[in-house]
C-alpha positions as CSV (number, residue, x, y, z in Angstrom):
1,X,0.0,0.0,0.0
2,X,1.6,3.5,-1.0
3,X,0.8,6.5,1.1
4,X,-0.2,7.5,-3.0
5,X,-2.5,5.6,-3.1
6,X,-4.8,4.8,-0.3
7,X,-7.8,2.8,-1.3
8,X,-11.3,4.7,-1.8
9,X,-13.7,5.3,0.8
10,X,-15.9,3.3,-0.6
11,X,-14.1,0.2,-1.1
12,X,-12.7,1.2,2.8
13,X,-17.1,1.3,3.8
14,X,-17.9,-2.2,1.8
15,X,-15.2,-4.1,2.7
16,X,-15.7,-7.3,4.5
17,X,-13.3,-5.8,7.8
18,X,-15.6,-3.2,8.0
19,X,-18.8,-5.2,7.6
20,X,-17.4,-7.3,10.4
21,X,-17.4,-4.4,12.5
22,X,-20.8,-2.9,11.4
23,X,-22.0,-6.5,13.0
24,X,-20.1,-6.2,16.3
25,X,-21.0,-2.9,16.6
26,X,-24.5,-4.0,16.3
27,X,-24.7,-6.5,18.9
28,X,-21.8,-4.1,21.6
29,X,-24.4,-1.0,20.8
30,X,-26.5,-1.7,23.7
31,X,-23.5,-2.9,26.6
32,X,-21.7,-0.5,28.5
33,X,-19.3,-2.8,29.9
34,X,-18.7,-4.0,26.0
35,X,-18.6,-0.2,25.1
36,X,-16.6,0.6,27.4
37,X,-13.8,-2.2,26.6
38,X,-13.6,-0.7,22.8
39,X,-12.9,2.6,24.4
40,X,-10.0,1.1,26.6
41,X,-8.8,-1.0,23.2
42,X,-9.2,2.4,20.9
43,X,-7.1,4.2,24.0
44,X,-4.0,1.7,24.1
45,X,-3.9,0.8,20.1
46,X,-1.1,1.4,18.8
47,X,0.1,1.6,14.9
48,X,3.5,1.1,12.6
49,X,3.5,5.3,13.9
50,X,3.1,5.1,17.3
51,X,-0.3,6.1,19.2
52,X,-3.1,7.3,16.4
53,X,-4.1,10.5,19.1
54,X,-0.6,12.2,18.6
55,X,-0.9,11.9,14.7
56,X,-3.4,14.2,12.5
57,X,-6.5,11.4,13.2
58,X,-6.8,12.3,16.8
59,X,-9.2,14.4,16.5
60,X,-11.2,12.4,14.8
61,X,-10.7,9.6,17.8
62,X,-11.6,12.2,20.2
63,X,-15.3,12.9,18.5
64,X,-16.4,8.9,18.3
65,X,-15.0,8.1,21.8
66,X,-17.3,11.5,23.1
67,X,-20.0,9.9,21.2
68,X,-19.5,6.8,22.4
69,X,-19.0,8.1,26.3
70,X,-22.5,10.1,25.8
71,X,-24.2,6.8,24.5
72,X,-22.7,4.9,27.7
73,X,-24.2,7.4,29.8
74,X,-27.7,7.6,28.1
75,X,-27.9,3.3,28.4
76,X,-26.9,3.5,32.2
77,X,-29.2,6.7,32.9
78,X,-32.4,4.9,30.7
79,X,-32.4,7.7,28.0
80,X,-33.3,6.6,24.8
81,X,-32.4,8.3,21.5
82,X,-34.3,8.7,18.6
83,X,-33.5,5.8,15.5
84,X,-31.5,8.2,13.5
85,X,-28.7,9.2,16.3
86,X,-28.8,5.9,17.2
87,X,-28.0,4.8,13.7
88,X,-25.7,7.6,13.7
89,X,-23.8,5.8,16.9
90,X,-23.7,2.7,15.7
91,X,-21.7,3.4,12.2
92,X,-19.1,5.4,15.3
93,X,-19.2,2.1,17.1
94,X,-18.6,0.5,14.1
95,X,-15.5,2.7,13.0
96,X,-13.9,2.4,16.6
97,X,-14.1,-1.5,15.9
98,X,-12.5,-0.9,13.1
99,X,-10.0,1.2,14.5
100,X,-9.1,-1.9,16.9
101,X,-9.1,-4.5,14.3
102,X,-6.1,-6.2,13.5
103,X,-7.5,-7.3,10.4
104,X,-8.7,-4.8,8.7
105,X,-7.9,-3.3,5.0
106,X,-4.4,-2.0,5.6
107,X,-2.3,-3.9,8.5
108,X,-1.9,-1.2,11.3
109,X,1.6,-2.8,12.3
110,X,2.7,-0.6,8.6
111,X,3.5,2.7,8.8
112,X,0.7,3.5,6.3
113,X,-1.5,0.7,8.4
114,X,-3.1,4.1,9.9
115,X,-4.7,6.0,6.7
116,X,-7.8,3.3,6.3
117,X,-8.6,3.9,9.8
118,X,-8.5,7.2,9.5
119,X,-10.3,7.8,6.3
120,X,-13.4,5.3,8.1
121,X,-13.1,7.3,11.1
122,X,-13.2,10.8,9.4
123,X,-16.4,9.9,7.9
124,X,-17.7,8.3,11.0
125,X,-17.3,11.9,12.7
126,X,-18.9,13.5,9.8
127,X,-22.1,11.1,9.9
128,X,-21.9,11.6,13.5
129,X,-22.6,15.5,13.2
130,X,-25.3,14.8,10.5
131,X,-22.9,16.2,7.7
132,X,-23.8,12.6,6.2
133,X,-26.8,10.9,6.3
134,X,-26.9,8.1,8.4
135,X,-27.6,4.6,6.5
């Protein structure tokens, strides 16, 4: 993989990785103590450049684990969100997975192993703050 030439969004959004994690998103949606694992996981990962939060993705990481934190606390208080945020916080879910996943399109032991989890989480964020429709 050549930092040229990262693969597409789309190919990034169908790929079978992140279709794995769309599915363990969907069943770790509704479980704090499973939600807040994948924030411990997303906290320690670490890629071919170090720790993702000190390169230009942090931000990114910083906006899905807030969403995630506020869905934790809405599941342990008994709020409930309407089917669009919650669809919203799923695809987050589903990009921190993907963050986490070993096997996912680009091997994060690479020095370039970070730009597909970037790219997913970038559009995460954006989906998050309705910039996106949620699907």
């Amino acid at each position: 993989m050549s930092l040229e030439n990262p693969p597409p969004l789309d190919k990034l959004l169908t790929s079978t990785p992140f279709q794995r994690c769309r599915h363990q998103a969907a069943h770790t949606a509704n479980d704090p103590a499973a939600l807040s694992s994948l924030l411990e996981k997303v906290a320690a990962h670490e890629f071919g450049i170090g720790q993702l939060p000190d390169a230009r993705g942090g931000i990114d990481i910083d906006i899905a684990c807030a969403v995630v934190e506020a869905h934790i606390a809405e599941l342990t208080t008994g709020d409930t969100t309407d089917l669009v945020t919650d669809a919203r916080c799923r695809l987050v879910i589903a990009a921190l997975h993907y963050l986490v996943d070993m096997d996912d399109v680009i091997p994060d032991n690479l020095p370039v192993g970070h730009f597909d989890d970037v790219a997913v989480l970038r559009w995460a964020t954006r989906v998050a703050r309705g910039e996106l429709p949620a699907e």
